[in-house]
N, C-alpha and C positions, 0 to 999 in steps of 0.2 A: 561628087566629082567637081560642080562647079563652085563648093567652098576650098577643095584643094588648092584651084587655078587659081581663084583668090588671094588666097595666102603666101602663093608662088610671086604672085603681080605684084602682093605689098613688100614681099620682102626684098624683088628687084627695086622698084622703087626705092626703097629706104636706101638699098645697097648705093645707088644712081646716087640720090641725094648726099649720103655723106661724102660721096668722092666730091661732087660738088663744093659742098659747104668746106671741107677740104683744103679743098685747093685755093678757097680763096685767101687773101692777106686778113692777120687779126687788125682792126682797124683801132687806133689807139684816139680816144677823146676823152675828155671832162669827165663823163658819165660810169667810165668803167673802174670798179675797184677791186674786183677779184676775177677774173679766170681761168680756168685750167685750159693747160695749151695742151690737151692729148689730140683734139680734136685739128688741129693747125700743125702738126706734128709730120713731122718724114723722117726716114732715118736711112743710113747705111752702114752698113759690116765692114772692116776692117780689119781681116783676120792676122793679117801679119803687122798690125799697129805701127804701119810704115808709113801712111799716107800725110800729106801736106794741107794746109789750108788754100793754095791755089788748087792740087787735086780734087779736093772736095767740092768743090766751088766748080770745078768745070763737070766733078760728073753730077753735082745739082743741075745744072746748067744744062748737062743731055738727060735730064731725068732718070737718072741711077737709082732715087731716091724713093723709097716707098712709101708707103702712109702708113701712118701708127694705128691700129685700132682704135677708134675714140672713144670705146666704152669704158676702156682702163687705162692704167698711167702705161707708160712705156717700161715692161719689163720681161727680162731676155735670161729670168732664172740666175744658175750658175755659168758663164761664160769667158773664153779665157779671151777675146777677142774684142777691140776697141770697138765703140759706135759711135757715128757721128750722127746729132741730131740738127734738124733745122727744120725752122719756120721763119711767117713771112709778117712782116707788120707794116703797117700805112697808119701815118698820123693825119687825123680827119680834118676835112679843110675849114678854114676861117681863122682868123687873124688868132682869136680868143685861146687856139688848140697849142697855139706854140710855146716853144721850151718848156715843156711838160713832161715830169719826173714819172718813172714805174720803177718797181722793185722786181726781180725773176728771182724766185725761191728755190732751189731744189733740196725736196723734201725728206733727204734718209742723207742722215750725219754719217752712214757707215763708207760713202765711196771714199773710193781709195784718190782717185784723178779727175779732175774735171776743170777742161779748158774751152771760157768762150770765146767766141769772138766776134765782138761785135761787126758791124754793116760797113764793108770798106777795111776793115782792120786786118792786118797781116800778124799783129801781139796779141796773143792772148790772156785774159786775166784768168791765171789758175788757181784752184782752190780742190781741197780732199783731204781727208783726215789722215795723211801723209805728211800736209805743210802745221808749222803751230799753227795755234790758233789763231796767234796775234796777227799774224799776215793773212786772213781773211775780209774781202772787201769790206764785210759787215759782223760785226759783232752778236752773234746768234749761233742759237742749234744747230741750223741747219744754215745750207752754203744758200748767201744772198747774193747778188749783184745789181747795180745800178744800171739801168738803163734811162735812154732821153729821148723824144723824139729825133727820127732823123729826114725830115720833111716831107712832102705829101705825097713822095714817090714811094713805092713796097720797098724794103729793103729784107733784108734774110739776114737770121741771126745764127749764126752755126755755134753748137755744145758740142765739145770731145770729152766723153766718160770712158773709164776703164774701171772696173773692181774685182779683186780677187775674190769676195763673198757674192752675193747676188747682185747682181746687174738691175736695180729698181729705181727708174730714173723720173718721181714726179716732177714735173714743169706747171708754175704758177706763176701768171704776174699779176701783180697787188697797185695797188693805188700806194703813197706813204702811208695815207693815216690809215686805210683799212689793215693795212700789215701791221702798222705801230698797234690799234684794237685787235688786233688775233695773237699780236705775238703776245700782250698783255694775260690774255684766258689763256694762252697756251704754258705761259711762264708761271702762272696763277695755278695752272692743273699742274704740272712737276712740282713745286713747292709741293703743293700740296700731297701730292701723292707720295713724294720720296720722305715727307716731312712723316709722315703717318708709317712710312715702313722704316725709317729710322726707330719711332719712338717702340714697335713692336719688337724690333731688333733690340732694345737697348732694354724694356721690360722684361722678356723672354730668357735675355742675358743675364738679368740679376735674377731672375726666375733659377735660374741652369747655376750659380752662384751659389744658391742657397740652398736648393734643393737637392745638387748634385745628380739629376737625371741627367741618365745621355741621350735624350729623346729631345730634351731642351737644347743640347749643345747644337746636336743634328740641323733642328729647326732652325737656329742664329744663323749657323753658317749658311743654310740655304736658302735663308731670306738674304744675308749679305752676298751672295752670291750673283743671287736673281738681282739683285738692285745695280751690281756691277753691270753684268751684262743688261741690264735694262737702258742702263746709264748710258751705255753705247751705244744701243740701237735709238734713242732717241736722241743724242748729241749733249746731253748734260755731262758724261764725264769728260767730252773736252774743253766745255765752259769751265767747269764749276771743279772738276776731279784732279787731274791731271793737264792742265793745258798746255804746259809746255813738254811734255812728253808726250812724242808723236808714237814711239813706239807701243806706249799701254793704251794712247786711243786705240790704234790699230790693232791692238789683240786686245783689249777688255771687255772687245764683243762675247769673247771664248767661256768669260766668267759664266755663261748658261752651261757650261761640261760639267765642272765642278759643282754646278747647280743642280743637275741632274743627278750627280754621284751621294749628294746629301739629301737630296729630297726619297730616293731611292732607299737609303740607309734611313730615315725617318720615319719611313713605311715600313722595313723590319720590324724596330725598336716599339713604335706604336703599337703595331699589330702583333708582336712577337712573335712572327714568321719560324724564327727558330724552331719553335715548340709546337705550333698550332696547324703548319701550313707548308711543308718541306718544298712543293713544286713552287711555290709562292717567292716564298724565300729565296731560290736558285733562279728564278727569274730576275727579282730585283736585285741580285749580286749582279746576273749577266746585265741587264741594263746600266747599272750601275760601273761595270768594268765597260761598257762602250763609251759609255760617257764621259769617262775619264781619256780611255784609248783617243778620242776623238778629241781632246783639248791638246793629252800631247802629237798629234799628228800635227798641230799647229806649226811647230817647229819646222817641218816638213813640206808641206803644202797646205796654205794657206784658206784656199779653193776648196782641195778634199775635206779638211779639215771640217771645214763651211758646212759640206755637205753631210758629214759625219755627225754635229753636230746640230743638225735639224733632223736628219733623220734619229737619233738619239733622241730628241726631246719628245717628237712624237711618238715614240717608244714608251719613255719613260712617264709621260703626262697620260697615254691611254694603259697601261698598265696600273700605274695608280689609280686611276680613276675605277678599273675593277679591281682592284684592294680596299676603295670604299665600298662597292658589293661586296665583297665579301666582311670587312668588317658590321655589315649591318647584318646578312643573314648569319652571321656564327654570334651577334649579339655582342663585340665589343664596343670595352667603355668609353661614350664618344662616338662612336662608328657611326650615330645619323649625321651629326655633322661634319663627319672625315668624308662623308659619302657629298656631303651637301654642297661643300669647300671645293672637291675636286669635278665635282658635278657645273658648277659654277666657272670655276677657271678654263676649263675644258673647253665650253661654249667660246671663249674670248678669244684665249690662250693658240688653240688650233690656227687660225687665222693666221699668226703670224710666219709659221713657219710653210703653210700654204700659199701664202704669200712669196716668203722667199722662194718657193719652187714655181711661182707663175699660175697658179691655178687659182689663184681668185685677185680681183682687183683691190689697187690699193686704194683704203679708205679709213675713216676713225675706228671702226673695227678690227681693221688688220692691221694700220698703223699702232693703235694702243690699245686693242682686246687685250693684251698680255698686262701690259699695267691695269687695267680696269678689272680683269678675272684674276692677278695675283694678289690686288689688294684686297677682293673681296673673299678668294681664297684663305689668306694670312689672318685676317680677322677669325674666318670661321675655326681656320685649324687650331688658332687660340682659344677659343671657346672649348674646342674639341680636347688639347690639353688640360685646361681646367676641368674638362668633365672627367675625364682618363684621374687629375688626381682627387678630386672630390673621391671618387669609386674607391680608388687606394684607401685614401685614407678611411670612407665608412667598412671597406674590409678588415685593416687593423682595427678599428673599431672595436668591430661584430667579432674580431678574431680575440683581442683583448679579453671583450667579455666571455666567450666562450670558457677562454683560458682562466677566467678568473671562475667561470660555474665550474669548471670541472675541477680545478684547485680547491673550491670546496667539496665536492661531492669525495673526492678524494680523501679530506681530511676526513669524513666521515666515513669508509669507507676504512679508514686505518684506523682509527676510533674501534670500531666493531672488529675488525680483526685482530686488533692487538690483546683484547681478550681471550680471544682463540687461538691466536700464537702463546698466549703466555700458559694456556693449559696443556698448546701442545708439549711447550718447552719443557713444563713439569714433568710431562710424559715422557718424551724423551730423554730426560735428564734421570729420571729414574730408571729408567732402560738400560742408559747406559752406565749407571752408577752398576746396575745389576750384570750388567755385560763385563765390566772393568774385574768387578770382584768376581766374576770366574777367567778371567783371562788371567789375573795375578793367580789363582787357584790352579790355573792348568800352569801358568809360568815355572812355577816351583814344584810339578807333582809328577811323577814320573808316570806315562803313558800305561804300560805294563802292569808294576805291580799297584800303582793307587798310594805308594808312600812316596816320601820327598823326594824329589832327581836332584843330582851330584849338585846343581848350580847353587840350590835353597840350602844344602849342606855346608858350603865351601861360606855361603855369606853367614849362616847361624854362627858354623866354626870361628870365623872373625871378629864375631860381633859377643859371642861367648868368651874367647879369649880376653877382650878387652874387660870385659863385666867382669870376670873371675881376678883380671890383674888389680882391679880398680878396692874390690874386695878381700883379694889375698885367701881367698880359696882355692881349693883342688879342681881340674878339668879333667876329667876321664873319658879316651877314644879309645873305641873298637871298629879292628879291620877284618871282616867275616867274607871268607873265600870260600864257594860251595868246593867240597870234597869230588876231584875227579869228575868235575862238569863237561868237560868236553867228550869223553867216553858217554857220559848217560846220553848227548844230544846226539852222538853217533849211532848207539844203540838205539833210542829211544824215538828220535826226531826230535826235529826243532820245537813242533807244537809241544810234545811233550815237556821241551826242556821250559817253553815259556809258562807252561801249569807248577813245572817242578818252584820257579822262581816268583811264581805269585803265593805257593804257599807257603814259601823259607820265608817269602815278606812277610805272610799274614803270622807266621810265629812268633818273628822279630817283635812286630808290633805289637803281639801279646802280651811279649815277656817283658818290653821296656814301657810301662805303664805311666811313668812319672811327668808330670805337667812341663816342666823342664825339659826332659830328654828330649833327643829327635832321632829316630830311626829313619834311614837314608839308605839309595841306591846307589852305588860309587861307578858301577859300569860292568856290565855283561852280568859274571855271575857274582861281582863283589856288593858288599854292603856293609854299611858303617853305623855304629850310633855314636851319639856324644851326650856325656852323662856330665853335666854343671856343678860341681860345691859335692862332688861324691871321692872319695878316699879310696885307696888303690885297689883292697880288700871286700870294696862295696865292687867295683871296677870288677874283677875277678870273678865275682859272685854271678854279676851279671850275663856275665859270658858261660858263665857253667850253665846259669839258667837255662841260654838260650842252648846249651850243648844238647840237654836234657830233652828239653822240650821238642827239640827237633828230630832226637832216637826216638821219645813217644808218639811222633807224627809217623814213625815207622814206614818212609815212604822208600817203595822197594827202588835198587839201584844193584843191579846184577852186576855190574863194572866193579863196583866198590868192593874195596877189601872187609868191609863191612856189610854188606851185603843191603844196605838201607843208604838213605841220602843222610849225610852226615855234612860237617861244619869246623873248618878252623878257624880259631880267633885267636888274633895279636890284641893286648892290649895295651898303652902309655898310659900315665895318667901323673900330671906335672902341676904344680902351683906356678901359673903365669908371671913371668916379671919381664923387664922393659928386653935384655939381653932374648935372643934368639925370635920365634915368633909361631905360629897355628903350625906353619907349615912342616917345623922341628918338630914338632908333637904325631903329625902326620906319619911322616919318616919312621919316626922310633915304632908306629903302630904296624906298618907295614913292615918292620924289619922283624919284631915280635910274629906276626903271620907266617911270615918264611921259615920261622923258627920253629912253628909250630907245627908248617909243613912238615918240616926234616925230620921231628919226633916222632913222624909219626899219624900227622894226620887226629881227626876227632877230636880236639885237646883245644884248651886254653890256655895260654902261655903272654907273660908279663915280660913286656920289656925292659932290662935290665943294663946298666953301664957305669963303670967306675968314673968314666971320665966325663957323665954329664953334666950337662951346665945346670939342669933344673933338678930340684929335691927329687927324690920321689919317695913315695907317702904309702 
């Protein structure tokens, strides 16, 4: 209990004291070269940005005015509302203190407005990255002004800021020469810093050149990006970028949106979210669609914008930064230092936009963590791409060689088979030599009786006519019509009638013996043979043959007027010449059949005609 009351008592105390130390005047002498006026600080609100420099002066005067917290600079966040700042100074007495120069810095190049007025003055000197450059008191980053002493009496110095980004309003006054040695390290560290993210921008880019990765592209643009919007938060792009364009001072703060849309898209690409990481991947598209949403709301409101885009970056930088978790536990290439990179930037980088929302004071950390963790970041993530293509490339590699072991194993592999293909081929080649010669055997053979069908006839018939003309011998055809066939299958059946016709075939073929001949099926119950270099009388003979042989086959046939299966035959028999053709020969044989019918039946009978065009023999 009585360490509580303690604690209670010191921290009245302290409270006590700074209102104290407060309120009294900065006293200005010899001795002082740098500092921060939070502590000497009052301010008031101005919500309708209406107020006068005699208003302000009278409500200082009834004490309107508050005290600044002295722990941090004076900042009031995002605020659409003017504020007037003032403190109180006394030039310390003795002859030696007089007309003696200070410099008053204010430290964030991004305000839009800012007007002082000095002690007595009604004019104010204004300066904001609104006016060019050229019309600022002092050639610098950041808005300088002169002051002097104004003799041994307090006088009060009033500042009017206005911004439509954060309202962050450091107050320093410097000696010349300690300001001239700061501003030197401070111009020494941008050199240096933007010198270094140039030269990764510009390696990166012949990188992305040659390589033709879009993970390089990604990365250019969001290191140029970052360096934009860097450039504005610290005040080098109104020195050094654009000075006389007030309009890209004032929005190339935004260049962090587009920063965020490519760094977002550099974590896909890296990580190959696509494929690997689906919730992943639809996060860094939605951050990356804020981030963009949030550059063009610029157009819009200025303020929201502001806002949209701090809230964005912390989006998009702690999001990344578990995309390096997770590129280390899934084991991609590079991933300890994507992890390490963001890991690093993170620490700096946060700061600033904590800052902009007022939640930490401002310091070298939150003024430049974001250069100090982007530069350390952009190194690493370079290392991290070299490692990503080093990986690439020992996987073509390893992928080459594989391709090339199994290119051989292949050829060997075909080697051996080709032996075994070539005996299958044998085999089948034989199979189907043997398949062929009974397809052509079945093509020409009639199903039924087992001698020629009409088709192997009709080509013999052609191919004998030509050979017979070629030679000037005799062609002899027979047309053999079974006797009253459609009675016996009426009486008998069909089976029957297909027995009757397999053994008129097997007579036929008995009777025409000869190497030459060809005994044929014509269709149902007809059948033909064709006797080559045979004479009309040999012709004749043959057909008697077969008349004979068919009575001795004595197959019974109740129908018939003969009471057995019997046989008419027509015979032609012509010496081939160029006039007429097989088909005339045909004709005359079937016309000889009908003839043979009409006698009669059982008979052989020779076709005969005065007015034919061929011999006959």
């Amino acid at each position: 209990m009585q360490r509580l009351v303690r604690l209670l008592v010191l921290m009245l105390l302290n409270g006590l004291w700074a209102c104290v130390y407060a309120a009294q005047p900065l006293v200005l002498d010899e001795g002082l070269e740098r500092q921060d006026l939070s502590p000497f600080l009052f301010a008031l609100e101005d919500p309708a940005s209406g107020m006068t420099i005699d208003d302000v002066r009278r409500s200082f005067a009834a004490g309107a005015f508050s005290p600044v917290d002295r722990s941090k600079s004076f900042n009031k966040g995002y605020t659409k509302s003017a504020w007037w700042l003032a403190f109180q100074v006394r030039t310390g007495s003795g002859a030696a203190n007089r007309h003696l120069h200070w410099l008053l810095e204010v430290a964030n190049p991004t305000l839009d407005s800012i007007a002082l007025y000095r002690p007595g003055a009604n004019t104010p000197t204004p300066a904001g990255d609104r006016l060019p450059f050229s019309e600022r008191p002092l050639r610098h980053i950041n808005f300088v002004f002169p002051l002097s002493d104004s003799g041994t009496g307090a006088a009060t110095v009033f500042v009017r800021v206005q911004n439509e980004g954060t309202l962050l309003v450091p107050l320093v006054l410097w000696s010349p020469e300690a300001f001239a040695e700061s501003s030197r390290l401070t111009y020494a560290g941008q050199a240096a810093y933007f010198g270094a993210l140039l030269a990764m921008l510009i390696y990166n880019a012949l990188l992305w050149l040659s390589l033709r990765e879009r993970v390089y592209l990604e990365y250019v643009l969001y290191v140029a990006f970052l360096g934009i919007g860097l450039g504005a938060a610290n005040g080098m792009a109104a020195q050094f970028f654009w000075p006389d364009s007030t309009w890209l001072v004032h929005f190339s703060y935004f260049g962090f949106g587009p920063a965020g849309v490519f760094v977002t898209q550099f974590a896909r690409s890296f990580l190959n979210t696509r494929t690997t990481s689906v919730w992943l991947d639809r996060s860094l598209i939605g951050v990356g669609i804020a981030s963009a949403a949030s550059t063009l709301m610029a157009a819009i409101s200025y303020q929201t914008a502001g806002l949209m885009v701090s809230a964005s970056l912390i989006m998009a930088m702690l999001l990344s930064g578990w995309a390096g978790i997770y590129s280390l536990t899934h084991k991609v290439p590079g991933g300890r230092l994507y992890l390490a990179s963001w890991s690093v930037f993170l620490v700096f980088a946060m700061m600033l936009p904590l800052r902009n929302f007022g939640l930490v004071a401002n310091n070298v950390l939150s003024a430049f963590g974001v250069q100090i963790g982007s530069l350390a970041e952009m190194m690493l993530l370079s290392f991290a791409l070299a490692a990503r293509i080093n990986h690439i490339r020992a996987e073509k590699v390893n992928a080459q060689q594989a391709a090339l072991d199994a290119q051989a194993q292949l050829v060997v592999n075909l080697r051996e088979s080709e032996q075994v293909l070539e005996q299958r081929v044998a085999q089948r080649t034989e199979l189907l030599e043997q398949a062929n010669r009974l397809l052509s055997a079945m093509s020409i053979t009639d199903d039924l009786t087992g001698i020629a069908n009409r088709r192997h006839f009709e080509d013999a018939l052609a191919a004998e006519w030509k050979r017979m003309q070629r030679l000037g011998q005799p062609l002899a055809l027979a047309m053999i019509d079974i006797d009253w066939f459609k009675k016996y299958n009426d009486h008998y059946g069909h089976q029957a009638g297909d027995a009757c016709l397999v053994a008129v075939a097997g007579v036929l073929a008995a009777s025409i013996g000869r190497s030459g001949d060809l005994v044929a099926r014509y269709g149902g119950e007809e059948f033909v043979f064709i006797a080559p270099a045979t004479q009309v009388s040999n012709a004749l003979a043959m057909g008697q043959k077969i008349c004979d042989a068919l009575s001795a086959k004595d197959l019974p046939h109740v129908q018939s007027a003969f009471g057995r299966v019997t046989a008419s035959i027509g015979v032609a028999a012509i010496v081939p010449s160029e006039e007429g053709g097989a088909a005339l020969l045909l004709k005359h044989a079937d016309e000889a059949l009908y003839q043979a019918k009409a006698e009669g039946r059982n008979r052989v009978v020779l076709y005969q005609a005065e007015d034919s065009i061929y011999p006959l023999l």
